[in-house]
C-alpha positions in Angstrom: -114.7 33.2 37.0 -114.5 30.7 34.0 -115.5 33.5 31.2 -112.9 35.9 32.9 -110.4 33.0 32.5 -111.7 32.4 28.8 -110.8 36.1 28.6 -107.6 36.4 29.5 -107.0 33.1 27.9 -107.9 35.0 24.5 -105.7 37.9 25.7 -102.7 35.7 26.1 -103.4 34.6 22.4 -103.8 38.0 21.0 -100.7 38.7 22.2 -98.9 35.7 20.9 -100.4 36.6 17.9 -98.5 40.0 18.0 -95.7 39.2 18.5 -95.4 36.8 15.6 -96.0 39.6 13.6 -93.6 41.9 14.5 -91.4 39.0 14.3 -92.5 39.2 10.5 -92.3 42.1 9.9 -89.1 42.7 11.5 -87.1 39.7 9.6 -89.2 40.4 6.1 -88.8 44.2 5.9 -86.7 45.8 8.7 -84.0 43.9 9.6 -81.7 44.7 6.8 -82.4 48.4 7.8 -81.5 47.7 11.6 -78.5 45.7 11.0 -77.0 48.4 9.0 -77.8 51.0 11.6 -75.9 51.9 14.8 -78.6 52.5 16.7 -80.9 49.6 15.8 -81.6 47.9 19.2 -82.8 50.9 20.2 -84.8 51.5 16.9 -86.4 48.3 17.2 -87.3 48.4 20.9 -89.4 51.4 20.0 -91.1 49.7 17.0 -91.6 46.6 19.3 -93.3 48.6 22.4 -95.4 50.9 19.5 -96.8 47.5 17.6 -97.8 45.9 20.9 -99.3 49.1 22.5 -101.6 49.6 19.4 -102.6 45.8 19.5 -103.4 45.9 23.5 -105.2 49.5 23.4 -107.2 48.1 20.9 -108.3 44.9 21.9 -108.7 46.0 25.3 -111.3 48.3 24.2 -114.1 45.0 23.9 -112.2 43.6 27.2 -115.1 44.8 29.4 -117.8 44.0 26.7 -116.1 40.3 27.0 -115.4 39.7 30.5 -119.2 40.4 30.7 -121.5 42.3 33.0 -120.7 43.4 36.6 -122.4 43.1 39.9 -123.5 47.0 40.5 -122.6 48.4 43.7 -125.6 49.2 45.9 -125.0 52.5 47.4 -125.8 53.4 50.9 -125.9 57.2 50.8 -129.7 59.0 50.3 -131.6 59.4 47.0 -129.6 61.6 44.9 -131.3 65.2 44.2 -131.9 65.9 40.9 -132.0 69.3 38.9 -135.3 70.2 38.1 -135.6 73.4 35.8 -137.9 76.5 36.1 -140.4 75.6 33.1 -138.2 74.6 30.4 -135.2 72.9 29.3 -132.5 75.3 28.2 -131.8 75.0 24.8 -128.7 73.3 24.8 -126.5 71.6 21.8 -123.0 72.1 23.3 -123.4 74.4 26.3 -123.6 73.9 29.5 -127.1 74.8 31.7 -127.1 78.7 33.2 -126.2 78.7 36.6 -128.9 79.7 38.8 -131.1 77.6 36.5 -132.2 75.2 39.0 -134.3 74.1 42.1 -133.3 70.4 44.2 -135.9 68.3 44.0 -135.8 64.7 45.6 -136.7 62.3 43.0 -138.7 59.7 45.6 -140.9 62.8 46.5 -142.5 62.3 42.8 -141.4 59.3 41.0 -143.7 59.6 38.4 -143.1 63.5 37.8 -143.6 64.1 33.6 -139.8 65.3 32.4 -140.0 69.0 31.9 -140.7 70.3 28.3 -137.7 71.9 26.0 -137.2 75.3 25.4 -138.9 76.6 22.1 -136.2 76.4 19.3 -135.8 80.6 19.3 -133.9 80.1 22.9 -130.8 78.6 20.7 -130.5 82.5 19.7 -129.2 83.4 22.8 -125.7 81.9 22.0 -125.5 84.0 18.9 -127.1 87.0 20.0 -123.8 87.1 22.8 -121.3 85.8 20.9 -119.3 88.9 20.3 -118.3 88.7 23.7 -118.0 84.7 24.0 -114.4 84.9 23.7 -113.6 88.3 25.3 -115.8 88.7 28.1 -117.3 91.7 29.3 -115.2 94.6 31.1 -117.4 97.4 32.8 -115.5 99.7 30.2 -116.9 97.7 27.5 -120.7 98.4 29.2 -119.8 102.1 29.9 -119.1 102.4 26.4 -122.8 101.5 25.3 -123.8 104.6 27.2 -124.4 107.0 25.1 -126.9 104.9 22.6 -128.9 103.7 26.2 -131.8 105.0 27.3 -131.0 103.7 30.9 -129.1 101.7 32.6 -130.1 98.7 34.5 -128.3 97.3 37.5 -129.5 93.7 39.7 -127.6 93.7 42.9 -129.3 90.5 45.6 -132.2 90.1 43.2 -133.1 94.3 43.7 -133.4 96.7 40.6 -131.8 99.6 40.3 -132.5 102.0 37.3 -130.1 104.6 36.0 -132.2 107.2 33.4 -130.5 108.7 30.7 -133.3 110.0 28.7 -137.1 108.7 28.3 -137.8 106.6 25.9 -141.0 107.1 23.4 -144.0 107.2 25.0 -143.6 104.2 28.4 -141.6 101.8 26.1 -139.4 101.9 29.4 -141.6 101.9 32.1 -143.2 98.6 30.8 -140.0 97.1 30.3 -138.4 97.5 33.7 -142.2 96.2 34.7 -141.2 92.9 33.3 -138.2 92.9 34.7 -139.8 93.1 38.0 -142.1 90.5 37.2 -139.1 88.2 36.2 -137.6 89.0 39.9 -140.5 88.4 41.8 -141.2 85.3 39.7 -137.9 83.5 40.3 -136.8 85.4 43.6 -133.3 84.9 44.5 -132.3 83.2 40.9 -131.5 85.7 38.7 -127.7 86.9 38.6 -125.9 90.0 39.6 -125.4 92.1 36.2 -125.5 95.3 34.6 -126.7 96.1 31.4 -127.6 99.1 29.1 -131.0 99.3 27.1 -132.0 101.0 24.9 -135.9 101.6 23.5 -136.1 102.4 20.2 -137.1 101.2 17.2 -133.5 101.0 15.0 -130.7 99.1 16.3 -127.9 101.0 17.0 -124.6 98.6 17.1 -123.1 98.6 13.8 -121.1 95.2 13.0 -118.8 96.9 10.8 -117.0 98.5 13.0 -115.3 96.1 15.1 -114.4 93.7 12.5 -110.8 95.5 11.9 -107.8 93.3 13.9 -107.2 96.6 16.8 -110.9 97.2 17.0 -112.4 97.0 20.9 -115.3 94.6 21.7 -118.5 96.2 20.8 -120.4 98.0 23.7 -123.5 95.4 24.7 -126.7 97.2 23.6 -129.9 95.4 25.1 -132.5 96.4 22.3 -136.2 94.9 21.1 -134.8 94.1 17.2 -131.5 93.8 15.4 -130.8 92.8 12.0 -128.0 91.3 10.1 -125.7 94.0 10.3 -126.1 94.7 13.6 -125.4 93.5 17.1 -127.8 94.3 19.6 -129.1 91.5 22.3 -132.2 91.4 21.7 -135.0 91.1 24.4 -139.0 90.6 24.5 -140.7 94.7 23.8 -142.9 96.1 26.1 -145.8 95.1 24.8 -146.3 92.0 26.3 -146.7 93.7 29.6 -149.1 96.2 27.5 -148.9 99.4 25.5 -151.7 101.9 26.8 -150.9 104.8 24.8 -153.1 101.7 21.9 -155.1 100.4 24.2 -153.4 97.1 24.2 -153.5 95.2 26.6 -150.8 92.7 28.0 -150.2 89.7 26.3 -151.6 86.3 28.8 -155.3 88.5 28.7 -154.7 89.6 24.7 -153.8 86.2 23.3 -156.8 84.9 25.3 -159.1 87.5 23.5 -157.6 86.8 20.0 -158.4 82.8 20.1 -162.2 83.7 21.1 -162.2 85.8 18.2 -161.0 83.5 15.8 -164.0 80.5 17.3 -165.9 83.3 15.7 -165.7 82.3 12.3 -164.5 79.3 10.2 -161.6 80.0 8.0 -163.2 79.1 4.6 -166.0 81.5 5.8 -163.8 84.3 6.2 -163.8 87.1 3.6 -161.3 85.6 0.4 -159.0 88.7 0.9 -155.4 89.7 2.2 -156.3 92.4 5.1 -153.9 95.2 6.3 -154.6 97.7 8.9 -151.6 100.4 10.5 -149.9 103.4 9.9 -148.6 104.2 6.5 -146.7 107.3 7.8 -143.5 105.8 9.7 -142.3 103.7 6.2 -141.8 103.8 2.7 -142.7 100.5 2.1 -145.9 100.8 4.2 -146.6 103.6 1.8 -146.3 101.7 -1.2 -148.6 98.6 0.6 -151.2 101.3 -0.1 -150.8 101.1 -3.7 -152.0 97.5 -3.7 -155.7 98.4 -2.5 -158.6 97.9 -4.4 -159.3 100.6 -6.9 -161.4 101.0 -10.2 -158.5 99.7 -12.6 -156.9 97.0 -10.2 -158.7 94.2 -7.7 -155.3 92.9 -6.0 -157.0 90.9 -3.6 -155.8 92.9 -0.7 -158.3 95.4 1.6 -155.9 98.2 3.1 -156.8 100.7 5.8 -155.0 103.2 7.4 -155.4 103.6 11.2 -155.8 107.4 12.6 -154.4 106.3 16.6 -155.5 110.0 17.7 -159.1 109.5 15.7 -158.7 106.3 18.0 -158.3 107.5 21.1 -160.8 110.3 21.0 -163.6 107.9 20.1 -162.6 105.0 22.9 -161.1 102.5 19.9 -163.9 101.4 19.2 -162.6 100.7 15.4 -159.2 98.9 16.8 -160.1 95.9 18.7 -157.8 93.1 17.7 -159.5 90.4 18.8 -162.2 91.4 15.9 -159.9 91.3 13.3 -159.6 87.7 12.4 -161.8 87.7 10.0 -160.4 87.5 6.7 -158.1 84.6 5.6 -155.3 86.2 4.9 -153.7 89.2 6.8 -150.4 91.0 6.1 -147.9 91.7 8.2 -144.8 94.8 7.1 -142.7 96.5 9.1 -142.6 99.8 10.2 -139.6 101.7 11.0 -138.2 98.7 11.8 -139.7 95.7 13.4 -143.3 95.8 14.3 -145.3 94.5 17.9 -148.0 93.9 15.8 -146.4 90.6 14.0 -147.4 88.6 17.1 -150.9 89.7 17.3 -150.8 89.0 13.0 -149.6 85.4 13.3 -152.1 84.9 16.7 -155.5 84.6 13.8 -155.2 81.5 12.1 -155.6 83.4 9.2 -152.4 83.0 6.5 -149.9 85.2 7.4 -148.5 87.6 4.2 -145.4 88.3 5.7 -143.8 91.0 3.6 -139.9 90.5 2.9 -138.3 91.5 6.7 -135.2 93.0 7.6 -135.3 93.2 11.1 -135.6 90.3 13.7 -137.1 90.3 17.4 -136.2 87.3 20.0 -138.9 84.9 18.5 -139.2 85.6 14.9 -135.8 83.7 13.5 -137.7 80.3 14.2 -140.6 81.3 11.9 -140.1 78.9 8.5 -141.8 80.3 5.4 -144.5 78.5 3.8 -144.8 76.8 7.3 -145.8 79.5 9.1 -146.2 82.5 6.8 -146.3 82.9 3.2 -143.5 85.2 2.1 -144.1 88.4 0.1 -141.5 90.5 -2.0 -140.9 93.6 -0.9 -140.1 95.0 -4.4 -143.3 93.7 -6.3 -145.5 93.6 -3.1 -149.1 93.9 -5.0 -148.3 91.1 -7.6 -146.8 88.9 -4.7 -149.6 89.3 -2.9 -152.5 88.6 -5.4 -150.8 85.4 -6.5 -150.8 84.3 -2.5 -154.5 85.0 -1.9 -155.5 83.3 -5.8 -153.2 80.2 -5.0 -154.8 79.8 -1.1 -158.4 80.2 -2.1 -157.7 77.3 -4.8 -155.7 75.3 -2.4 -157.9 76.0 0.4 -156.7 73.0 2.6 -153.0 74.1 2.1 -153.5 77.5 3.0 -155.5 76.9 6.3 -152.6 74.5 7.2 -150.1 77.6 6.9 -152.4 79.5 9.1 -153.2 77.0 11.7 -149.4 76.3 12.1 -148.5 79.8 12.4 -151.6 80.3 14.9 -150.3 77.6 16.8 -146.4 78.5 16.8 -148.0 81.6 18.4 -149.9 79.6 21.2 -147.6 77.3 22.2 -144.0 78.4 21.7 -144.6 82.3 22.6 -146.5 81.8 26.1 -145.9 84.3 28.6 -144.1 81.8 30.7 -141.4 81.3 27.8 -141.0 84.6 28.1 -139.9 84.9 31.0 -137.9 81.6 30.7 -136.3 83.7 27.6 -135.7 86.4 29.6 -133.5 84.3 32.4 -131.8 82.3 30.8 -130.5 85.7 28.2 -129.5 87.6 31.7 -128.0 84.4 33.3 -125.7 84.0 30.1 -125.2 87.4 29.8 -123.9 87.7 33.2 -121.6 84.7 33.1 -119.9 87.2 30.6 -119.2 89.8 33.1 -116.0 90.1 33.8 -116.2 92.8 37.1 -118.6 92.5 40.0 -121.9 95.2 39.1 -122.4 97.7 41.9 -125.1 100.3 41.8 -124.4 103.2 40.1 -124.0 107.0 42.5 -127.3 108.3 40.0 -129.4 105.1 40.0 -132.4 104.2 42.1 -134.3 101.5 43.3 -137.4 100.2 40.7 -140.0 98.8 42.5 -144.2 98.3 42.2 -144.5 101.3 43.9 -142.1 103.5 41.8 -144.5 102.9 39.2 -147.6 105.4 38.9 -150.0 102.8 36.8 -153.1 104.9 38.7 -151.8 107.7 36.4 -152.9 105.7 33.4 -155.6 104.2 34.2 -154.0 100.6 34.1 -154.5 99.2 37.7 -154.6 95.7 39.0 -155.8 94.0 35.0 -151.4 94.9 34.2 -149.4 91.4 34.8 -148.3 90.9 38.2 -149.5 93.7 39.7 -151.4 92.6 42.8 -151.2 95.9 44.8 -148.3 94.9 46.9 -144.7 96.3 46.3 -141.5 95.1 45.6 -139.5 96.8 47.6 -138.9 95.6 51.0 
């Protein structure tokens, strides 16, 4: 009681203190004004209530630092629940958490519960990859419209998929896809959204920036899509392949990535073989073409060790020649893209060997965090052989440097692309993808219900080793 009265002792003074000022100011500078005006008692009640309003809003700011702490209030309702995420944090600068997000936990059931680790840094993408629409929202018009570049239509209704087929996609691009998706329902049952979205499986992107930038121009038709670049603006969303691509003989990604790091205990990286090593097809790219010209010949030694991969050879002999858990064995490998963006970029970085990563202009859902000379060395597109022989000479004389590139890429690879953060990926982009929808989805007259047992994996071979698949169906 004695500091409080101390405090509004020094209140009191402060505003003493005002008012002599004013009184100041008003005699020194004003007054001759006010006397000469008609209106001056009103004038200079203003002034008067404006001078002491600034002085008390701004000492009372430190009034509750000065009249010291308080006696909290001990409340008698139960432990407060707290919001315990999935697996990660969303990445979140400015924006609020995705609904659906979370599960109530009471604290006092584990006190000592470790906080739950952050999002990789690619989930920040997710903003920009739907920020066309941030403004605007989502219209079922404006999803209609994306039809004829979709390969098929997908439609959650109570935590259900429903598939709409337009046309198939190349080779089961599609099928594994919508497998994920039903992994991602049956792995947070009941929390992902109502929505309805267009895909489409290909390897270009399709939605041209440039035309919606003009003042009357309509939203542009949401495309979900494995790759965009920078003039285009398709949502991007984790490819197939991490649920497996047979037509390779790839297998999913949890088993693959497994593989690859028992491949690379195989060998030391300063034992590996000095060169930059490349292995693909040369047929879908120009630039994949000219790679070619950097192999070793009788006039040039550019350091790199190029093959060309025959996938129907391949098959016929069991891939014996395509394992690529055996392929870490040189310290440098190369990674260009195809027709686009390439699956194989993830299986590249996964050896700790340095990754050559030629100039890219395509991006999937993970690859805008890579940092160059961090995780990859860049090489130019336009003088690819040179590039590349400098790389390889300046890492096998700064051998501790160039391990450290490959290590960090290696482990960017382990820890931020796990399958679980894919699937955290994949949530959070439909949760904030559906808070854009502007009209309640209902399932389309043509579509049907996706579900384990829609899915002939007997027909390839592919049984019970596929993620998630456990014999059981989905549909209920």
């Amino acid at each position: 009681m004695e500091r409080m009265r101390e405090t509004m002792q020094r209140f009191q003074s402060h505003l003493t203190t005002a008012w002599e000022q004013l009184s100041h100011f008003r005699d020194a500078i004003w007054w001759p004004f006010l006397k000469s005006s008609a209106s001056s008692p009103v004038v200079f009640v203003v002034l008067f209530l404006l001078f002491v309003g600034a002085i008390v809003s701004t000492r009372f700011l430190n009034f509750v630092n000065l009249a010291g702490p308080t006696i909290p209030k001990i409340s008698e309702s139960p432990p407060q629940k707290v919001e315990i995420p999935l697996n990660c944090t969303a990445y979140e600068a400015t924006r609020t958490r995705p609904s659906n997000y979370t599960t109530a936990h009471n604290i006092q059931d584990d006190p000592d519960r470790p906080l739950p680790p952050t999002c990789p840094d690619y989930f920040r993408w997710i903003y920009e990859d739907l920020r066309p629409w941030a403004h605007t929202g989502i219209s079922r018009d404006t999803v209609e419209r994306a039809k004829p570049t979709a390969d098929f239509r997908l439609v959650i209704v109570n935590g259900k998929a429903y598939v709409e087929t337009y046309r198939r996609s190349f080779q089961t691009r599609d099928v594994f896809t919508l497998w994920g998706i039903l992994q991602l329902l049956q792995r947070y049952p009941g929390r992902v959204p109502d929505l309805d979205l267009m895909f489409n499986c290909g390897d270009l992107p399709l939605i041209l920036s440039k035309a919606y930038r003009k003042a009357n121009a309509k939203s542009p038709p949401p495309l979900f899509h494995y790759c965009a670049n920078d003039n285009t603006l398709d949502i991007v969303f984790p490819d197939w392949s991490f649920w497996g691509w047979p037509e390779v003989n790839i297998k999913p990604w949890e088993p693959l990535l497994k593989e690859l790091e028992e491949g690379n205990k195989k060998s030391k990286w300063v034992d590996r073989q000095p060169y930059a090593y490349w292995k693909g097809n040369p047929d879908v790219s120009r630039s994949r073409r000219n790679l070619l010209k950097c192999n070793v010949s009788k006039k040039h030694d550019w350091n790199a060790r190029l093959y060309t991969q025959d996938w129907i050879k391949e098959s016929q002999e069991g891939y014996k020649q395509s394992n690529l858990a055996s392929e870490c064995i040189h310290r440098y490998k190369i990674y260009i893209e195809g027709v686009a963006w390439s699956v194989s970029e993830k299986y590249i970085l996964a050896c700790d060997s340095v990754t050559l990563l030629v100039k890219s202009h395509f991006y999937d859902f993970f690859t805008r965090s890579l940092v160059p000379l961090q995780h990859y060395w860049p090489i130019k597109d336009n003088d690819k052989c040179k590039s590349i022989k400098f790389a390889v000479d300046w890492g096998n004389s700064h051998k501790k440097k160039a391990k450290s590139i490959g290590k960090a890429g290696n482990r960017f690879i382990k820890e931020e692309l796990k399958m679980e953060y894919v699937y955290d990926y994949m949530f959070h982009l439909l949760n904030e993808y559906a808070k854009l929808l502007q009209f309640k989805p209902t399932i389309p007259q043509n579509a049907v219900e996706f579900c384990s047992e829609s899915m002939a994996f007997t027909a390839w071979g592919l049984g019970k080793e596929h993620d998630g698949f456990n014999g059981e169906g989905s549909c209920r």
